[in-house]
Structure formats: C-alpha cells, structure tokens
Backbone bond lengths (Angstrom), bond angles and torsions (degrees), N, CA, C in turn:
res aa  C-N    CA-C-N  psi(-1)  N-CA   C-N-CA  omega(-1)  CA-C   N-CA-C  phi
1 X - - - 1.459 - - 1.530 108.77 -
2 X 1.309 112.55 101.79 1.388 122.14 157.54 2.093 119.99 -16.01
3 X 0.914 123.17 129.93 1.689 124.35 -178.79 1.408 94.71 -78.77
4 X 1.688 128.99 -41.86 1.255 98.49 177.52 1.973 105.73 -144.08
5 X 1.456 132.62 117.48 1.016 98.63 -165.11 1.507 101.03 -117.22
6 X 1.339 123.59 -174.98 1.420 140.06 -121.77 1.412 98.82 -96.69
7 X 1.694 126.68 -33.53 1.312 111.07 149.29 1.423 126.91 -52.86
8 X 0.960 121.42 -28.98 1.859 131.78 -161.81 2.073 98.33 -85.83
9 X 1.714 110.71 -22.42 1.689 128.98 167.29 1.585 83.28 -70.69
10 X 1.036 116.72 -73.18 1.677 109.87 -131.84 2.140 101.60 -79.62
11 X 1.104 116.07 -0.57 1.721 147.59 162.60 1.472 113.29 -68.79
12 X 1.517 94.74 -36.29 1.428 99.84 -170.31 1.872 118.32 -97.80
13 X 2.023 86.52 -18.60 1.337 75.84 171.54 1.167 102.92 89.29
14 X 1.643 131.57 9.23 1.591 124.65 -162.05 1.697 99.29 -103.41
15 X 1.201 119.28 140.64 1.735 133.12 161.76 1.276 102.16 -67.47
16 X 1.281 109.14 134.49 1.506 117.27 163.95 1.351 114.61 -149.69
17 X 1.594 105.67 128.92 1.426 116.70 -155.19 1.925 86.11 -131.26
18 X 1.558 93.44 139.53 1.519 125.72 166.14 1.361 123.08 -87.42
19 X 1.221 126.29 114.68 1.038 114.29 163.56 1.571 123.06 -130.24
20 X 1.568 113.83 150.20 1.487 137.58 175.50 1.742 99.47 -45.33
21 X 1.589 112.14 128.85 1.523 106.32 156.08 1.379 126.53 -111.16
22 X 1.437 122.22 25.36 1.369 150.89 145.00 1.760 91.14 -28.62
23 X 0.902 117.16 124.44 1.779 124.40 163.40 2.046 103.20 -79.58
24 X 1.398 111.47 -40.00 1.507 106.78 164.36 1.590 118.10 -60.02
25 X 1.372 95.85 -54.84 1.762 95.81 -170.93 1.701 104.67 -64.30
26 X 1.327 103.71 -96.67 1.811 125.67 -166.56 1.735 91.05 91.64
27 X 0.889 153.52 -19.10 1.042 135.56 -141.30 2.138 98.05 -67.30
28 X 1.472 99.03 155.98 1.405 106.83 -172.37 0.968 123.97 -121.13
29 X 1.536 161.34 -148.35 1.293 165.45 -143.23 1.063 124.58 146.07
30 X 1.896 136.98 130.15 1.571 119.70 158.34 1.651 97.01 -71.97
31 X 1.110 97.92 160.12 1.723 129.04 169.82 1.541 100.63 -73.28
32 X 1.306 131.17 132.15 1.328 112.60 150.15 1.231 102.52 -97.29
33 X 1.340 142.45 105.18 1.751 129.12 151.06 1.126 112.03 -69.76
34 X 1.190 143.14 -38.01 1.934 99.75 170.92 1.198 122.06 -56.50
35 X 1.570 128.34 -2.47 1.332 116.50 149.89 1.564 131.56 -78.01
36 X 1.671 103.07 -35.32 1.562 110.10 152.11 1.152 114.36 -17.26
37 X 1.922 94.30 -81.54 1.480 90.34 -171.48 1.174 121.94 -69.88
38 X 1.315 146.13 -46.47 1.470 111.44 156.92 1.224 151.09 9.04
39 X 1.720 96.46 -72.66 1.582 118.92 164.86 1.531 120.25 -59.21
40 X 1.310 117.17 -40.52 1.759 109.99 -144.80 1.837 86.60 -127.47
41 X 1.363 114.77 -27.88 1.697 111.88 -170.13 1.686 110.64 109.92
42 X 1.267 114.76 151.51 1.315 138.94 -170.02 1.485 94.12 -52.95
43 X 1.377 114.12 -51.09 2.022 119.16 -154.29 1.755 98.18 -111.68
44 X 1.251 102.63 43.44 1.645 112.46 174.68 1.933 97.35 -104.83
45 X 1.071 107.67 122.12 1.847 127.44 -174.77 1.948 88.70 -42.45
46 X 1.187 93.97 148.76 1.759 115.59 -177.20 1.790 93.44 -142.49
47 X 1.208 117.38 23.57 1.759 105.30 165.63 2.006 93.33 -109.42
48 X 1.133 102.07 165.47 1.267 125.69 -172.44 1.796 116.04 -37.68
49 X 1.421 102.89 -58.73 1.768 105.22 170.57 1.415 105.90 -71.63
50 X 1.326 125.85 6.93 1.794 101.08 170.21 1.213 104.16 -114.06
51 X 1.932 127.72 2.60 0.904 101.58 -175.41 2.001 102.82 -115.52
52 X 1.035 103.01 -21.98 1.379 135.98 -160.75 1.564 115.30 -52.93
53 X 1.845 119.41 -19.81 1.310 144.77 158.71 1.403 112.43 -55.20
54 X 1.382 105.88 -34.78 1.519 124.56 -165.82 1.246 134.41 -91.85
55 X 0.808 102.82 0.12 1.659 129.78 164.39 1.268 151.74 -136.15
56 X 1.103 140.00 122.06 1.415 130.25 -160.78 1.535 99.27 -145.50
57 X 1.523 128.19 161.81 0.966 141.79 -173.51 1.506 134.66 -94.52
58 X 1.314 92.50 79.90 1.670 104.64 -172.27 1.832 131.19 -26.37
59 X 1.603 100.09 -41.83 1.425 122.47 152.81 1.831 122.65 -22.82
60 X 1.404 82.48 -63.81 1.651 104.84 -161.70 1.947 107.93 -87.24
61 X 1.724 115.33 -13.70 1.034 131.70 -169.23 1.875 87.58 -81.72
62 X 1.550 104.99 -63.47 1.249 102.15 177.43 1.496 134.98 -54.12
63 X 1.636 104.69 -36.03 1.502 106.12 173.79 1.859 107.83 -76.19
64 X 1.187 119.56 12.84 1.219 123.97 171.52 1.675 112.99 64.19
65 X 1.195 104.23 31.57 1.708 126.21 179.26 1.639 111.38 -76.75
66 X 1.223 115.64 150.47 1.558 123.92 -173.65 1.760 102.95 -65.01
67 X 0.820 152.32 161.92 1.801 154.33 -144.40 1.736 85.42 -130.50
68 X 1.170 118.53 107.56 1.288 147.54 177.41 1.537 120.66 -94.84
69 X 1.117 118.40 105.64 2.069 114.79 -175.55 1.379 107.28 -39.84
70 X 1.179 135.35 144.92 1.704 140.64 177.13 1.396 103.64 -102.14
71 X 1.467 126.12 171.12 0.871 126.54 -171.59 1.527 99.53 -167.75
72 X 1.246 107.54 134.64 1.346 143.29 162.43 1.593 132.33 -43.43
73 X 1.761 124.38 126.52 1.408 124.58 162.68 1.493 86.00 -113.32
74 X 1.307 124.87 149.77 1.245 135.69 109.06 1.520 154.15 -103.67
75 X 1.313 124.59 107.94 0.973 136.10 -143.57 1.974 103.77 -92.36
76 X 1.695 104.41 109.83 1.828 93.50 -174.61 1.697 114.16 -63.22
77 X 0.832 115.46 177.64 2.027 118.12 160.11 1.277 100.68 -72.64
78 X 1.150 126.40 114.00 1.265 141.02 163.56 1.143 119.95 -72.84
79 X 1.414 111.20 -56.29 1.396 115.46 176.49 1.906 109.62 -56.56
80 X 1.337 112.21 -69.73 1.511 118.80 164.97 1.405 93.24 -4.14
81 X 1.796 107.70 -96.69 1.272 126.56 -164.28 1.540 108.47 -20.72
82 X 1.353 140.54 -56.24 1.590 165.21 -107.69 1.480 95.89 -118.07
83 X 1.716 110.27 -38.03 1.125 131.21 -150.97 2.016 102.34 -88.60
84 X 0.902 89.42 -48.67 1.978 125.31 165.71 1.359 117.50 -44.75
85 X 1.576 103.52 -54.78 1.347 116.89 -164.26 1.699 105.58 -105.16
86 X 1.556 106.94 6.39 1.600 100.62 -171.26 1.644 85.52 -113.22
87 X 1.124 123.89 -15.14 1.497 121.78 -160.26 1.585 125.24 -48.45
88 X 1.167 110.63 -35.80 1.539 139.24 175.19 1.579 129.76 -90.72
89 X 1.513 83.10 -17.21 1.677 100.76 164.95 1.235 136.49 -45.07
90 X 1.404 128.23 109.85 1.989 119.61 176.53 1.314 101.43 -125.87
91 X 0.894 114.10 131.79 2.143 132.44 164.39 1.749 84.46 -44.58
92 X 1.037 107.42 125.42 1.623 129.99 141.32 1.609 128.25 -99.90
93 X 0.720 129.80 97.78 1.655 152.78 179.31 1.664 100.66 -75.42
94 X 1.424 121.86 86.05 1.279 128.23 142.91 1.625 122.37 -45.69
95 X 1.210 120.70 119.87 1.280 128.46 176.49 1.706 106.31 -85.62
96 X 1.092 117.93 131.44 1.515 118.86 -175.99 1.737 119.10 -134.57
C-alpha cells in the first residue's frame, strides 16, 4: 500500500511539478494527475519511487543527453489550507 496515492494528490488539491536533473537542462513541468489517474488508477503511489520510472526528459532525449533521474516539487493548496484555518475567524477589538 502506497503512503500516499494520486487520488488522495488530486483531493488535496496539491501542484506537482517534475523536474529534469540534467545540470544543462533543469527544465520542469506541472504534473497533470487527472491524467495519471486515468492512465495508472486512483491508488497508484504519488511519492517519488512510484512515480519517478515514469518520466524522463524529452528535451535532453533529443539533445542526445545521458537520461538523468527527475525529481519532484509538490506544491500543497495554500489558499485551501488559509481558507480552513481562517473559517472560524472574528476580529477581536481589545478595549484599552
């Protein structure tokens, strides 16, 4: 059982961006997972070794560059998060 999988990403609302580990390239990418899931299924792993087979850098394939492991940002909902934690919120006005 996967620790976190790619329906439970795309629930959360989280960005997830790919990136090239080419020291020439870097070049990066958002993830689409609702195409993931599409492709691979809802309960297919979304941490780094389940996804990390799966990608390679088209860039660096063409410039005829050595195939370099990629690596991962994920970015949470911030706003969400902000949104959650402000919900219950009221201005209190200390009288002084």
């Amino acid at each position: 059982m996967p620790q976190k999988t790619l329906a439970e990403t795309l629930a959360a609302r989280e960005t997830v961006y790919v990136h090239c580990g080419h020291p020439v390239c870097s070049k990066s990418a958002q993830v689409d997972i609702q195409a993931l899931i599409d492709k691979l299924g809802p309960d297919h792993g979304a941490m780094h070794w389940d996804l990390v087979g799966l990608f390679a850098c088209s860039d660096c394939k063409v410039a005829g560059r050595d195939r370099r492991p990629v690596f991962f940002t994920v970015v949470p909902d911030y706003e969400g998060i902000n949104a959650r934690r402000n919900r219950d919120w009221k201005p209190t006005f200390d009288q002084r």
